[in-house]
C-alpha positions, 0 to 999 in steps of 0.5 A: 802404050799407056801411061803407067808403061811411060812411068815405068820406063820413066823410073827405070831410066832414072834409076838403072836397076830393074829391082830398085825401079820396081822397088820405087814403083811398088810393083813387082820386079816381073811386073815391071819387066814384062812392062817394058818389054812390051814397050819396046815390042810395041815400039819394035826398038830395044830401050834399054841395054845391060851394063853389068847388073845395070840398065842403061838407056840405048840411043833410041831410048835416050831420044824416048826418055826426053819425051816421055819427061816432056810428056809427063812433066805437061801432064802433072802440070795441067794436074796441078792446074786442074786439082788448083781449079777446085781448090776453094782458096786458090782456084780460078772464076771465069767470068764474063759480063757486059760492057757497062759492068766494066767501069765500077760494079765488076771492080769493086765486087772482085776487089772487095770478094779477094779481099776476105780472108781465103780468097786472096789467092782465087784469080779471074779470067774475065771477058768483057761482051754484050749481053748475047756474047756473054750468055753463048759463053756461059752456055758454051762452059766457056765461063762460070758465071755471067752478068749480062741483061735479060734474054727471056728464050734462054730456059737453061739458064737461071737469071736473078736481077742483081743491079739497075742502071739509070739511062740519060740522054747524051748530047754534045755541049753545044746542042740545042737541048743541052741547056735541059736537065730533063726532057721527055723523049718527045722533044727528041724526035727531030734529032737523029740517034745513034743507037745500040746494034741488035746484039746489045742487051740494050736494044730491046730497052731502047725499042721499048723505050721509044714505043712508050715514048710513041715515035721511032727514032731517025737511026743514023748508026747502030753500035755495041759499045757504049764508049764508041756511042758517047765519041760520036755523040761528041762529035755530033753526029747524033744523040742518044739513049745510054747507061749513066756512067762516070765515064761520060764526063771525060767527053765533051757531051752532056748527059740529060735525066730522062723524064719521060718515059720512065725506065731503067735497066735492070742487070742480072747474074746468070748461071746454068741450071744444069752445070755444078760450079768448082768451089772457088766460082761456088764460092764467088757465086754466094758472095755476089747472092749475098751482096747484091740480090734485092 
């Protein structure tokens, strides 16, 4: 069975007459029925009987045509999703990128790219994750581009830094060091720290940030996502080290410049070496070059 046998049959049902379905189907009229013969052989059941000059489906047939409608009707439409997939104007990105990107960078850069004329009808998948999430997915197919931190053992992927984001100090309203507007880390040492979980493209910022600072933090817990970090700030089970975004201010933390050490984190948008991009995630790729390499 294959799936011009499932049109034949399909056209044949619909029209009734071997000369007018071979017609339809610009094959020859043997053609057309040695292909439903050997549907039916292969089947061991008889499809179609005659009715005068006519063909009509027999019971057996009728409860074929309705899935082989079925059948056919997914496969043009996963047809048409997929010839839409490579469309420039009206395919789909699947992008995934971290956490902190989520509040203001992602928005504004999807908003503004669908806002040029022709991209009004590309759409986005988009998966939030920390940095290692974000690159298995790139590397799995699972996405067209990534936005993530570095990760320097990943050779099959391209890696260009498109972002910096500064990293302050949070500490509850009513800490001893909330009056600061600057601190160096130093002053820190006596607090217990709520830090980033290994997964995060952060932690390697924040070890490193702590060496130059030449101590090593009291870790009460570690966490992967920045929200959940600023509600245990709030409610002062420690202190920490994170990107400065707007959403701190809707918590009852303070959030102090880090003076020294001086450090900031740097984002990059990664793709793979080895797989071409359809057109519309090709497209949304030279737009983010465009926009946002230094």
């Amino acid at each position: 069975m294959n799936l011009n046998q499932l049109y034949y049959f399909q056209k044949l049902a619909e029209l009734q007459h071997f000369t007018k379905a071979a017609e339809a189907l610009f094959i020859s009229q043997p053609s057309l029925t040695y292909s439903i013969k050997s549907l039916e052989k292969e089947l061991n059941t008889p499809l179609f009987e005659k009715k005068g000059r006519n063909v009509v489906l027999t019971k057996y047939g009728q409860t074929f045509y309705e899935y082989v409608n079925r059948s056919i009707g997914e496969l043009e439409a996963g047809a048409e999703i997929v010839k839409n997939y490579g469309s420039p104007m009206y395919g789909v990105v699947d992008l995934a990128f971290i956490y902190t990107m989520g509040h203001k960078f992602i928005p504004k850069l999807v908003s503004s790219f669908s806002k040029i004329e022709g991209n009004e009808h590309i759409t986005f998948n988009l998966e939030q994750n920390t940095s290692r999430e974000v690159v298995n997915l790139l590397k799995e197919g699972k996405c067209d581009i990534a936005i993530s931190s570095f990760i320097n053992e990943e050779k099959t992927l391209r890696f260009k830094e498109i972002a910096e984001e500064e990293l302050v100090l949070i500490v509850p309203k009513d800490h001893p060091l909330a009056k600061h507007k600057k601190i160096d880390l130093r002053e820190t040492r006596a607090y217990p720290y709520i830090a980033y979980s290994e997964t995060s493209g952060l932690y390697s910022h924040m070890k490193k940030l702590f060496e130059d600072s030449g101590f090593e933090p009291i870790v009460k817990c570690r966490i992967q996502e920045d929200h959940t970090i600023f509600g245990f700030v709030e409610n002062n089970y420690g202190i920490a080290v994170v990107p400065k975004l707007s959403t701190i201010s809707s918590f009852n933390i303070v959030p102090i410049s880090i003076e020294k050490p001086v450090i900031k984190r740097s984002v990059y948008l990664v793709t793979s070496k080895d797989r071409k991009l359809a057109p519309a995630p090709q497209k949304f790729l030279e737009y983010i070059q465009k926009s946002c390499l230094k």
